[in-house]
BAMI-592331 format. One record per residue (C-alpha): residue number from 0; residue in three letters; z, y, x. Coordinates in Angstrom, 3 decimals. Example, Ala and Ser with C-alpha at 12.3 -4.5 7.8 and 13.67 -1.06 7.14 Angstrom:
BEGIN
- num,residuo,up,north,east
- 0,ALA,7.800,-4.500,12.300
- 1,SER,7.140,-1.060,13.670
end
This chain:
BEGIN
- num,residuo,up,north,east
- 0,UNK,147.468,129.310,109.131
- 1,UNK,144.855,126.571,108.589
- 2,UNK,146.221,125.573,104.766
- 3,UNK,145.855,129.972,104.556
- 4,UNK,142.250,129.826,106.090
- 5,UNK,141.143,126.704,103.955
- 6,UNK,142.891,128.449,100.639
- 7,UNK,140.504,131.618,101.626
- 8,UNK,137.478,129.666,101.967
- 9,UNK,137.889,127.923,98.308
- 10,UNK,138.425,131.418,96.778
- 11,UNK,136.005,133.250,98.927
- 12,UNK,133.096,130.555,99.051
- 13,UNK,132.222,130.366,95.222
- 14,UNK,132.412,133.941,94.531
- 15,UNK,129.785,133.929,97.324
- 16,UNK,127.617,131.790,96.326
- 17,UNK,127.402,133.116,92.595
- 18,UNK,126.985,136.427,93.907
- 19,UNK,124.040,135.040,95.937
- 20,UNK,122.802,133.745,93.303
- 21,UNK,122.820,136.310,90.982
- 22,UNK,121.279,138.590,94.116
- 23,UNK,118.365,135.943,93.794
- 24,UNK,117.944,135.867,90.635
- 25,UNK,117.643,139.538,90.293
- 26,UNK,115.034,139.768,93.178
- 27,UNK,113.018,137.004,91.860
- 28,UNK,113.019,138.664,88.395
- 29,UNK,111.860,141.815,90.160
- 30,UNK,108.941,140.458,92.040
- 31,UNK,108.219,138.616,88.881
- 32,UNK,107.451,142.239,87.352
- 33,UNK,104.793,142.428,89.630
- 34,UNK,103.051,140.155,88.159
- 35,UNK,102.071,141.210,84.917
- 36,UNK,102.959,139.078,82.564
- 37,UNK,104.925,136.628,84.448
- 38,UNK,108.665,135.894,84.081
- 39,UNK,111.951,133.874,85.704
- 40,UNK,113.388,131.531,84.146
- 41,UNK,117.351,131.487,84.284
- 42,UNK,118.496,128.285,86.309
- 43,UNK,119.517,125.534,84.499
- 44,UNK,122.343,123.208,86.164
- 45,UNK,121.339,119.212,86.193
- 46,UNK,123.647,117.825,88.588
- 47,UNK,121.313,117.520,91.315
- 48,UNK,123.797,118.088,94.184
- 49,UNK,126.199,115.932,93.048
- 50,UNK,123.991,113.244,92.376
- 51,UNK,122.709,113.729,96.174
- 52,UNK,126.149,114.364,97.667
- 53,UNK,127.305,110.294,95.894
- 54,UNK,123.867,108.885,96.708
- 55,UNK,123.621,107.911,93.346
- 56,UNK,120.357,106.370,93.202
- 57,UNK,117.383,107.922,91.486
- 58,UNK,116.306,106.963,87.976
- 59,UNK,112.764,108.636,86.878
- 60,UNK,114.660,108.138,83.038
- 61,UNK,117.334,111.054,84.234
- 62,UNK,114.460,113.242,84.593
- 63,UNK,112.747,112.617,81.375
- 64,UNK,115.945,113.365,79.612
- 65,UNK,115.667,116.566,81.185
- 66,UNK,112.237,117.785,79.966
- 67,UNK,113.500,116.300,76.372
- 68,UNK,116.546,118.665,76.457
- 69,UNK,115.246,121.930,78.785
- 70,UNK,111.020,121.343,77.930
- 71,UNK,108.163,120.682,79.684
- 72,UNK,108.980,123.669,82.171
- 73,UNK,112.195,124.814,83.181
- 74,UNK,113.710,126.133,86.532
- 75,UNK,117.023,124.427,88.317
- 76,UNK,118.993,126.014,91.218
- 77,UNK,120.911,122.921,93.504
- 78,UNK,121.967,124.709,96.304
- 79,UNK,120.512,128.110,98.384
- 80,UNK,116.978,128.588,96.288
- 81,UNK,115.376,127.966,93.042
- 82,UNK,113.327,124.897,92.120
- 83,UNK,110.997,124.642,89.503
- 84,UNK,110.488,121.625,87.605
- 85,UNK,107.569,120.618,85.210
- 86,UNK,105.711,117.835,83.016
- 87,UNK,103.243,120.124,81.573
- 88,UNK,99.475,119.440,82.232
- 89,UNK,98.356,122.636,82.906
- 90,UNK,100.927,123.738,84.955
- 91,UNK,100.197,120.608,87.353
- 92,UNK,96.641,121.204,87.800
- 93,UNK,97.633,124.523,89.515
- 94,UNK,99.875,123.160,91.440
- 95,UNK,97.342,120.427,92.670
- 96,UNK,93.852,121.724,92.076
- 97,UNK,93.139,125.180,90.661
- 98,UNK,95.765,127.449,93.072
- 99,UNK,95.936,124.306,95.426
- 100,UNK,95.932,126.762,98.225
- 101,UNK,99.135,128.541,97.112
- 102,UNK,101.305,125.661,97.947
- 103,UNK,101.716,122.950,100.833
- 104,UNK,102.671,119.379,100.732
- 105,UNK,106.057,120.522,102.297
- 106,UNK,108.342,120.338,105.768
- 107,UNK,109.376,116.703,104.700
- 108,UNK,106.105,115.364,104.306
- 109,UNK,104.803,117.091,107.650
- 110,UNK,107.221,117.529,110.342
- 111,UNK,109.604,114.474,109.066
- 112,UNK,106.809,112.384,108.015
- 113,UNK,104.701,113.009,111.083
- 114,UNK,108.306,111.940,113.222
- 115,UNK,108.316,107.893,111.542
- 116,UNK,104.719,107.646,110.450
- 117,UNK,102.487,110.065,113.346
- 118,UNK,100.010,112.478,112.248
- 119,UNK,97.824,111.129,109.376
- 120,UNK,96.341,112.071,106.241
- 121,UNK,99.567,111.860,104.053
- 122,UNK,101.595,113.495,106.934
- 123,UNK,99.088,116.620,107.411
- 124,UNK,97.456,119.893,105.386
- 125,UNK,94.897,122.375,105.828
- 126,UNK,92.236,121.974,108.791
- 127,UNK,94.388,118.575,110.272
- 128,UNK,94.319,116.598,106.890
- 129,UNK,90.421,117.760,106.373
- 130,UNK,89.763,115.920,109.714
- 131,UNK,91.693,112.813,109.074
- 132,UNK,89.716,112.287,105.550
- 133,UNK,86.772,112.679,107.547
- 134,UNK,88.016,109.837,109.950
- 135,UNK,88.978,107.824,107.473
- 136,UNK,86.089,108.275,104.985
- 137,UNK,84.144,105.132,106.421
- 138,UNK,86.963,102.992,105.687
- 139,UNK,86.839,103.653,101.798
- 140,UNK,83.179,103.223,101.242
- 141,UNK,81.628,101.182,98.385
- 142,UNK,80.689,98.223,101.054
- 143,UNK,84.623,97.622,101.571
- 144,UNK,85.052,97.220,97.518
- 145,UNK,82.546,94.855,96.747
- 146,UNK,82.909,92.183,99.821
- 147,UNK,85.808,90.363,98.423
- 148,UNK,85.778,87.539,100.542
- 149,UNK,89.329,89.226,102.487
- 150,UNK,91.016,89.440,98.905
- 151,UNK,89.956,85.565,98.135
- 152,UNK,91.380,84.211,101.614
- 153,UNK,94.502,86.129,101.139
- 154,UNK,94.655,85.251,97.500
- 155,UNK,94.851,81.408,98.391
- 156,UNK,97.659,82.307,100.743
- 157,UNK,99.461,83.964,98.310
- 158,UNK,98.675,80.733,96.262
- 159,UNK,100.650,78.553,98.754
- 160,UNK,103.519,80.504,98.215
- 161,UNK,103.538,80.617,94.270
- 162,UNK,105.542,77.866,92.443
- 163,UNK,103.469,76.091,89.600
- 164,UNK,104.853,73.802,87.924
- 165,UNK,107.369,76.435,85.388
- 166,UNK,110.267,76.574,88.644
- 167,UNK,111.457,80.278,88.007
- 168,UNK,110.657,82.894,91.095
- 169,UNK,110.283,85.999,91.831
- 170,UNK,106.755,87.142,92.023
- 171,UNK,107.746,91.091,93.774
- 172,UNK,108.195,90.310,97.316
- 173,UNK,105.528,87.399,97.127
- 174,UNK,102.963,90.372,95.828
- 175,UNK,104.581,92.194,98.955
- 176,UNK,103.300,89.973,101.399
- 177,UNK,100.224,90.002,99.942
- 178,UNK,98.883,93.306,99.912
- 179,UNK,100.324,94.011,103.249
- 180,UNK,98.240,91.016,104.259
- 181,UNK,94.545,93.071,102.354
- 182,UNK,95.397,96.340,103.733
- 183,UNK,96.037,94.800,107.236
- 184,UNK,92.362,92.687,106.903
- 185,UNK,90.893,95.725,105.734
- 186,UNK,92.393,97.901,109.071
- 187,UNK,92.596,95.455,111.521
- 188,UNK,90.595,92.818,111.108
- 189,UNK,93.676,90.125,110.917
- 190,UNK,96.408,89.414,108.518
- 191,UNK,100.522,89.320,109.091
- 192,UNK,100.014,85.105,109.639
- 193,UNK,98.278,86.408,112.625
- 194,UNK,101.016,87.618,114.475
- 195,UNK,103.139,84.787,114.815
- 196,UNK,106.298,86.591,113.482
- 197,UNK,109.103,84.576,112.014
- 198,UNK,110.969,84.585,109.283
- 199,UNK,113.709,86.874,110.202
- 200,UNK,111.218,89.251,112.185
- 201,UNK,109.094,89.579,109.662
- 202,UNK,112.422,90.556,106.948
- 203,UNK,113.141,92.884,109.694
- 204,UNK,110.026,95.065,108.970
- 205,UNK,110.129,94.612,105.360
- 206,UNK,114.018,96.212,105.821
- 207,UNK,112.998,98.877,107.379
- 208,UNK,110.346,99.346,105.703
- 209,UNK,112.268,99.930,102.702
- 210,UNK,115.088,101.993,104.698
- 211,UNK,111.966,104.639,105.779
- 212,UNK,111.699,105.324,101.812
- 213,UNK,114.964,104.852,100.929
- 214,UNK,116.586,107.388,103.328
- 215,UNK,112.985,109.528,103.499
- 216,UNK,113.350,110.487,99.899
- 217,UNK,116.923,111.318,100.197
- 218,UNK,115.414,114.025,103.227
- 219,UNK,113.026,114.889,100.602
- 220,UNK,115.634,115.883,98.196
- 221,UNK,117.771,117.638,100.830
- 222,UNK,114.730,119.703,101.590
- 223,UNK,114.387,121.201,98.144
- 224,UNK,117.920,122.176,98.126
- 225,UNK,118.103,124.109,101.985
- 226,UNK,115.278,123.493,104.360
- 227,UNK,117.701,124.532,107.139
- 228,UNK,119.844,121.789,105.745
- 229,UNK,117.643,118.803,105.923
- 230,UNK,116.120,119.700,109.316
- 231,UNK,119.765,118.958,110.598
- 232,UNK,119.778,115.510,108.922
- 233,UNK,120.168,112.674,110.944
- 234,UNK,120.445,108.894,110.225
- 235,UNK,120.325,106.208,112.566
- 236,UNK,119.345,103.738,109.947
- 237,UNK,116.088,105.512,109.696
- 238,UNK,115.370,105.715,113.675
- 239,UNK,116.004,102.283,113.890
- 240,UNK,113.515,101.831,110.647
- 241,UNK,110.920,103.834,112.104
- 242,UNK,111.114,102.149,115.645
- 243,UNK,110.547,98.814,114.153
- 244,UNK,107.859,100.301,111.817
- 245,UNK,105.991,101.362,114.741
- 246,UNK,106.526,98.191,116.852
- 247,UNK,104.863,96.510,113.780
- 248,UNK,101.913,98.650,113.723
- 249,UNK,101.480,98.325,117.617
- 250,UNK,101.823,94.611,117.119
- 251,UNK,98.739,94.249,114.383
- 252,UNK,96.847,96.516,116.646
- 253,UNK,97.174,94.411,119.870
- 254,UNK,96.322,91.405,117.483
- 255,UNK,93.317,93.314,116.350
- 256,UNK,91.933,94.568,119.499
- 257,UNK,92.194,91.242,120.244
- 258,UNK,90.176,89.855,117.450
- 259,UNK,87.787,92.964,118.360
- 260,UNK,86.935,91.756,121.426
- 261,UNK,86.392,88.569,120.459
- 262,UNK,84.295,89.089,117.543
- 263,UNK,81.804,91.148,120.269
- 264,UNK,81.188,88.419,122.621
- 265,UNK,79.730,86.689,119.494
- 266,UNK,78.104,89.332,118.096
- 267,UNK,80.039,91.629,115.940
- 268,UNK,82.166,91.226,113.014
- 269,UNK,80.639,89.640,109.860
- 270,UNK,82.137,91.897,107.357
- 271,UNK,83.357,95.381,107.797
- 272,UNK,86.831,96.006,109.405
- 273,UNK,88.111,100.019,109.998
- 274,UNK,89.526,99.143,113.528
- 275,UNK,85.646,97.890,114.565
- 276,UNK,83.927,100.813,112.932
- 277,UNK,86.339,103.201,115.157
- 278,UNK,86.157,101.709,118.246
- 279,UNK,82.304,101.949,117.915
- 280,UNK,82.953,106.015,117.062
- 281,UNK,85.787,107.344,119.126
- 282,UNK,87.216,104.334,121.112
- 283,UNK,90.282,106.577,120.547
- 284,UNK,93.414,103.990,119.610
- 285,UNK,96.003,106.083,119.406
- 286,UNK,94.168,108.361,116.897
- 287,UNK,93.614,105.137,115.106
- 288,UNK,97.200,104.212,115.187
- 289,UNK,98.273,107.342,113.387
- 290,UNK,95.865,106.790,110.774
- 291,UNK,96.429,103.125,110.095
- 292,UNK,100.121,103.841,109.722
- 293,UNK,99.773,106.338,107.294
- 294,UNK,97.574,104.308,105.457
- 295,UNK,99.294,101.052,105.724
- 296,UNK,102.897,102.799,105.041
- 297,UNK,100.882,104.488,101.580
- 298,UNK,98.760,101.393,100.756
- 299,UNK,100.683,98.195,101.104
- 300,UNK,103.057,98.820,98.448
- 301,UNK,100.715,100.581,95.633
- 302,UNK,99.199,97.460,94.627
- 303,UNK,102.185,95.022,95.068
- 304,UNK,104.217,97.240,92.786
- 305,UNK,101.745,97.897,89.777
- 306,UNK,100.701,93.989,89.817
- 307,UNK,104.632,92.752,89.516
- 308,UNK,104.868,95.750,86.626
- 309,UNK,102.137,94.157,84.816
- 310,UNK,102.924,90.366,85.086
- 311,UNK,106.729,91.640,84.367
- 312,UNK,105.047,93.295,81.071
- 313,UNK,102.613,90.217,80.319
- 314,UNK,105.037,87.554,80.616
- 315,UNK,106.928,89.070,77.887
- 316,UNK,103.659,89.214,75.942
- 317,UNK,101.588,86.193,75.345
- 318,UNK,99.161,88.164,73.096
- 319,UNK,98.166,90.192,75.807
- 320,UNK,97.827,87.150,78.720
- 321,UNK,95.894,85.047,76.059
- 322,UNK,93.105,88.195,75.163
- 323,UNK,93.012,88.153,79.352
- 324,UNK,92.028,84.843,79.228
- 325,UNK,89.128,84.827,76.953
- 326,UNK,87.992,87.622,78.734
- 327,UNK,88.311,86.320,82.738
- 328,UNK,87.049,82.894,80.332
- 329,UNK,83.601,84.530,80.604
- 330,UNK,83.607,83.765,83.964
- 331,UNK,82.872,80.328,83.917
- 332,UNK,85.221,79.646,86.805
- 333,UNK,83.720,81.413,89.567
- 334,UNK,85.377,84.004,91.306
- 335,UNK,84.959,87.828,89.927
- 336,UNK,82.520,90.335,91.476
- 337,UNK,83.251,94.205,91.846
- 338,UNK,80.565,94.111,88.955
- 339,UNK,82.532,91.825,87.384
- 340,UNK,86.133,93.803,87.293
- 341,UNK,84.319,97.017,86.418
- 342,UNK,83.007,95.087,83.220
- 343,UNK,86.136,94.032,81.919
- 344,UNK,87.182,96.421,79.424
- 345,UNK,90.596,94.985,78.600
- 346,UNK,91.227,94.366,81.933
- 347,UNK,91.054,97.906,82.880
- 348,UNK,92.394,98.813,79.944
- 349,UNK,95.494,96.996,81.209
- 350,UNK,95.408,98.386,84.389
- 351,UNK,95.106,102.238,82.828
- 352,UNK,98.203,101.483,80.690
- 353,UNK,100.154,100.144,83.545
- 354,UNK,99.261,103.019,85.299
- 355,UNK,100.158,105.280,82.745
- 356,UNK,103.686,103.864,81.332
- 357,UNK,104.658,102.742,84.859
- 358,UNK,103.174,105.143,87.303
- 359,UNK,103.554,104.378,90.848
- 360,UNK,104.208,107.772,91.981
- 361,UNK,106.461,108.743,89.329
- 362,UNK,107.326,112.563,90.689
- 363,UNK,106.348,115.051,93.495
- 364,UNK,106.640,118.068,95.286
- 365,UNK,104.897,121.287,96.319
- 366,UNK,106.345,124.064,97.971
- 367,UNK,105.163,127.771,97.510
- 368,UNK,103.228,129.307,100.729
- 369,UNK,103.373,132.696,98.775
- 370,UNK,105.016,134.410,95.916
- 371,UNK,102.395,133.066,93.038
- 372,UNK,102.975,131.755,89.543
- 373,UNK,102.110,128.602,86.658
- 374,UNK,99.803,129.085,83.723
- 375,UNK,103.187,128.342,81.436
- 376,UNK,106.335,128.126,81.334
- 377,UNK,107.522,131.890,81.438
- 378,UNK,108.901,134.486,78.361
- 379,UNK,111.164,133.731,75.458
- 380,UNK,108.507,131.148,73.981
- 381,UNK,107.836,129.622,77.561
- 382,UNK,104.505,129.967,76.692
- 383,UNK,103.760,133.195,79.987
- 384,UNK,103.149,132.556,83.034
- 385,UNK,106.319,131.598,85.421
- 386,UNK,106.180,133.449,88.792
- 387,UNK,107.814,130.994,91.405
- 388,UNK,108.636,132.712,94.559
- 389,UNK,107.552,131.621,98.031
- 390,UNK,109.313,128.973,99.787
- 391,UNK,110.511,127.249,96.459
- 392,UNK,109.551,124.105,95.940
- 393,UNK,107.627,123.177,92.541
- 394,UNK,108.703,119.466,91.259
- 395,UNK,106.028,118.012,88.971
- 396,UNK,106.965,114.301,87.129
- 397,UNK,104.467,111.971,85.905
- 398,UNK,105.974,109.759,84.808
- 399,UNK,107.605,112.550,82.033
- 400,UNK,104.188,113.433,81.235
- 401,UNK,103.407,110.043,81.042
- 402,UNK,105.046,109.318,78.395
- 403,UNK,104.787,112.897,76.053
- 404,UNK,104.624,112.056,72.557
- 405,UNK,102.017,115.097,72.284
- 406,UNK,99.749,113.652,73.808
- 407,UNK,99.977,109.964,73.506
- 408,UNK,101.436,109.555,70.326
- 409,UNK,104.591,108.223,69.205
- 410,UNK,104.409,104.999,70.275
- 411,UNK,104.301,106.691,73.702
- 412,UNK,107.136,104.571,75.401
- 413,UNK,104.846,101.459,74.514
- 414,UNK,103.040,99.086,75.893
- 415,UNK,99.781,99.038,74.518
- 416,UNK,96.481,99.324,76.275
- 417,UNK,94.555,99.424,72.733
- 418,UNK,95.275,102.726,72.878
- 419,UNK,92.867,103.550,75.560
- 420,UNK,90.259,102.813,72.879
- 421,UNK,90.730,105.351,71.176
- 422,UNK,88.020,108.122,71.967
- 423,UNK,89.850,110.547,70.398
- 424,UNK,92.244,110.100,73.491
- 425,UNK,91.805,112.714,76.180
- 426,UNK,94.532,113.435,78.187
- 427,UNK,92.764,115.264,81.026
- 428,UNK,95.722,115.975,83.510
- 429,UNK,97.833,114.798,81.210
- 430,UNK,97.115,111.456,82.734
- 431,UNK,97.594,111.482,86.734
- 432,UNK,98.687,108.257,88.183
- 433,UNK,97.981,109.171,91.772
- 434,UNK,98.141,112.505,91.799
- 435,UNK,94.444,114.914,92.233
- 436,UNK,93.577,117.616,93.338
- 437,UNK,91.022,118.523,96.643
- 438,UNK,92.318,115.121,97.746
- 439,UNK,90.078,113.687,95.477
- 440,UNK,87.042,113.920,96.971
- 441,UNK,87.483,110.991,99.111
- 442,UNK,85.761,108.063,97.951
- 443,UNK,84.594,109.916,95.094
- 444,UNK,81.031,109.780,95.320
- 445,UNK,81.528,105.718,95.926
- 446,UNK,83.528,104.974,92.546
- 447,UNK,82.273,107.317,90.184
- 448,UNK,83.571,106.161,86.863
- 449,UNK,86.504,104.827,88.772
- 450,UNK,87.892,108.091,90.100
- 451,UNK,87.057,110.107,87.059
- 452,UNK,89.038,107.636,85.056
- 453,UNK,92.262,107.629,87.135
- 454,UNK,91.850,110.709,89.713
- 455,UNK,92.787,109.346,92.613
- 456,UNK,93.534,111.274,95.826
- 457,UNK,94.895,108.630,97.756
- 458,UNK,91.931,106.563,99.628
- 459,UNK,94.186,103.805,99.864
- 460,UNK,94.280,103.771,96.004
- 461,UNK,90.805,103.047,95.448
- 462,UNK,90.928,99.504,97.287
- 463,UNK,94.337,99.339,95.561
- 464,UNK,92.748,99.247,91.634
- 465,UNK,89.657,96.518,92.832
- 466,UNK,92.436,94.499,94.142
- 467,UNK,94.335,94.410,91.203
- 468,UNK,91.786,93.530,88.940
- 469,UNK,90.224,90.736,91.438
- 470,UNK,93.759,89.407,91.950
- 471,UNK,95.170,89.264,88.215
- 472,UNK,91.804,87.563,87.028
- 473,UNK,92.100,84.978,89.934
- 474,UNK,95.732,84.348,88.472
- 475,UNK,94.277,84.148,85.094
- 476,UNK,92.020,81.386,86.478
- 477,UNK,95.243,79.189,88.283
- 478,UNK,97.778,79.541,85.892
- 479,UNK,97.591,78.832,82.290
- 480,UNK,100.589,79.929,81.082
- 481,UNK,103.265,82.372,81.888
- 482,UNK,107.148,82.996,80.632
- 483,UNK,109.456,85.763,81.588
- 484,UNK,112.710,84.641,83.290
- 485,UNK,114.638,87.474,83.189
- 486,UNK,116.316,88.966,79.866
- 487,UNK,116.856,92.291,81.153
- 488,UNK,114.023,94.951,81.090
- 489,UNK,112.318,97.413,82.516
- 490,UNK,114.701,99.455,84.886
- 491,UNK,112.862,101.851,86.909
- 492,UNK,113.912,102.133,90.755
- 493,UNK,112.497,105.115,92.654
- 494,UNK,112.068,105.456,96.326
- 495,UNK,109.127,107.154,96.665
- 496,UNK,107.030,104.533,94.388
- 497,UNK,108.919,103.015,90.999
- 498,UNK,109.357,99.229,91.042
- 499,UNK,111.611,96.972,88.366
- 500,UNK,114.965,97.000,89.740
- 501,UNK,114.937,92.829,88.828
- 502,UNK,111.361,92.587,90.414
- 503,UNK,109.224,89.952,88.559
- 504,UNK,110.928,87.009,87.409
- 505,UNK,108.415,84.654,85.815
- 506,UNK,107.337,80.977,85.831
- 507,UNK,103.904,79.838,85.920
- 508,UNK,101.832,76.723,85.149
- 509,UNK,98.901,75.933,86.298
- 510,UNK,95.475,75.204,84.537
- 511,UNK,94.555,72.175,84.281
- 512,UNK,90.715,72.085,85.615
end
């Protein structure tokens, strides 16, 4: 009876689920008539599932291939509903900006993300995420860019650490430690050293730090292929990861309340600190919490991973480093100024083409509050609109778009940050290394030229790009030379941000003052 049952279900369950699908499709394409003009696309099958079902890990290059094959629009269908997937300018600025309000960050982001990180500003939409950039909004003012005494004193730490005499090393989880140490100043008022961890405690968080993106992004995933599905997930890995996570957190707070207190009795911090400029608003601490976790879990790793991308890229170009060098030469030796970084045309130049050829956030996801559609994408020439129904999700890849050929040239897949230069070189959304959209706004009246050149929506950004400039130029000034260590290259690993697979191999030498 069961081998009879089991038989049944292997016969019975396809012709199922292609008659579902071909329900769906025929619905879709119905309400699509509605709106005149717009069309469905017939799926397309990539392999998703199976890729998710062998936790095969992600590769940002799969997806490219994609777009190179299908185009720059073209719909998918993994599992129960439809999901649309796109590396076309125009149709990401609807998604993000022009219909922002016809689509939501998503139940992963909210109701899992709220679960391991609290309610925050990457964890929230709508009236809840309006508040917390008004909370936060203090934190990410100009006065917090240009004091850069907290970058110097964490800079010599990280110096301590940093081999310099040509032993090779691995400069990734060095940068790690480092930017967790500048967002953790910048919140609490005290650095990692602070809390006394060892070693092996201090590995612990950085494991499950990388377990909360690992396994989060697979949740992601699920949730594009059945909501229903991925609500039933469940990994111990990732409750353990979470619980040390927050333990973490609770741990720089106590150290920082500490230091708070402290500070007072002498009479006030010298330079600003979030935690300080909260307790003097709200005195609310657990509504601190939640926001310091989201914007420690978002900010510590930005940074870390564009800087080992770039000293990855210049160690395998001595061209570039020595053009750095006359330029941070101008200096004289003394450390840079925010006036300083902004100033330094190849510098930022550097930074935009890291940003662009290696974008942190290489893909993302919307998901449709109501039946709506994309500027392109739709009708034999995929040039109409594309209706996308509600409760699909709408995948948009940067790093794809990143790298189009129409809009960047051939040479698109290269290195060069000469080609920002160029004036004839506008790639309006075309060019979105941390996303945009009403998220924007933060900050934006405090950078200017900044956020107009690289759109950020993520406050945590904006410190992010002043200290990569500060700490590359201060690297500039120690070491004199640099060589790559490791023949392989470039191989993109994606857990929510894209890192080198190898990390940073290098060897350094210092200069000789």
């Amino acid at each position: 009876m069961g081998v009879r049952m089991l038989l049944a279900f292997l016969v019975t369950f396809p012709l199922l689920f292609i008659t579902y699908r071909k329900i769906e499709f025929f619905l879709r394409a119905r309400k699509a008539r509605r709106y005149g003009g717009s069309y469905v696309q017939k799926p397309r099958f990539i392999g998703m599932l199976g890729r998710w079902i062998k936790r095969e890990p992600l590769d940002v290059r799969f997806y490219k291939t994609l777009f190179d094959r299908y185009g720059s629009t073209f719909t998918t269908h993994p599992l129960l509903r439809p999901l649309v997937m796109t590396a076309d300018p125009e149709n990401v600025k609807a998604i993000l900006a022009t219909q922002y309000e016809d689509f939501n960050i998503g139940f992963a982001r909210t109701e899992l993300g709220q679960q391991y990180m609290r309610k925050g500003v990457f964890t929230t939409q709508g009236a809840a995420w309006h508040e917390s950039r008004t909370y936060l909004r203090p934190a990410f003012n100009k006065a917090t860019y240009v004091d850069l005494d907290y970058l110097e004193g964490n800079f010599k730490l990280l110096l301590q650490t940093v081999p310099s005499d040509g032993e090779k090393f691995d400069l990734q989880p060095l940068l790690f430690a480092y930017t967790l140490n500048n967002i953790s100043s910048m919140l609490f008022g005290v650095t990692v050293e602070d809390l006394g961890y060892s070693e092996a405690k201090l590995q612990e968080f950085h494991d499950a730090e990388a377990s909360m993106r690992v396994i989060g992004l697979r949740v992601l995933h699920l949730s594009t292929l059945s909501e229903g599905f991925a609500r039933l997930y469940r990994s111990r890995v990732l409750e353990r990861a979470g619980s040390v996570f927050d333990k973490f957190v609770d741990d720089l707070l106590a150290k920082g309340v500490e230091f708070y207190r402290a500070q007072e009795k002498k009479g006030g911090i010298s330079r600003y600190v979030f935690l300080d400029d909260a307790m003097d608003r709200t005195n609310d601490l657990i509504r601190f919490k939640h926001e310091a976790t989201n914007v420690l879990f978002a900010g510590r790793d930005t940074g870390a991973v564009l800087m080992s991308n770039i000293f990855f890229t210049l160690a395998r170009r001595p061209d570039m480093w020595n053009i750095l060098q006359k330029e941070v030469a101008q200096l004289n030796g003394r450390n840079p100024t925010y006036d300083d970084l902004k100033g330094m045309k190849y510098l930022n130049n550097v930074l935009k083409e890291a940003n662009r050829l290696f974008p942190v956030i290489p893909f993302n996801y919307r998901e449709a509050l109501k039946d709506t559609t994309l500027p392109t994408g739709g009708g034999p020439d995929k040039m109409s609109p594309l209706f996308i129904a509600k409760g699909s999700y709408a995948f948009y890849c940067t790093y794809a778009m990143h790298r189009d050929t129409s809009i960047y040239g051939s040479d698109a897949d290269e290195f060069r940050p000469d080609r920002w230069n160029d004036s004839s070189l506008r790639p309006g959304w075309g060019y979105l290394p941390f996303n945009g959209g009403p998220r924007i706004c933060l900050g934006r009246e405090y950078l200017g030229d900044l956020v107009s050149k690289y759109r950020l929506t993520n406050p945590s950004e904006n410190l992010a790009l002043t200290e990569m400039g500060y700490t590359i130029t201060r690297m500039i000034q120690e070491f004199g030379e640099i060589q790559s260590e490791d023949p392989l290259p470039f191989q993109p690993s994606t857990h929510f941000i894209m890192s080198n697979i190898n990390g940073a191999k290098i060897s350094l030498k210092r200069t000789k003052h």
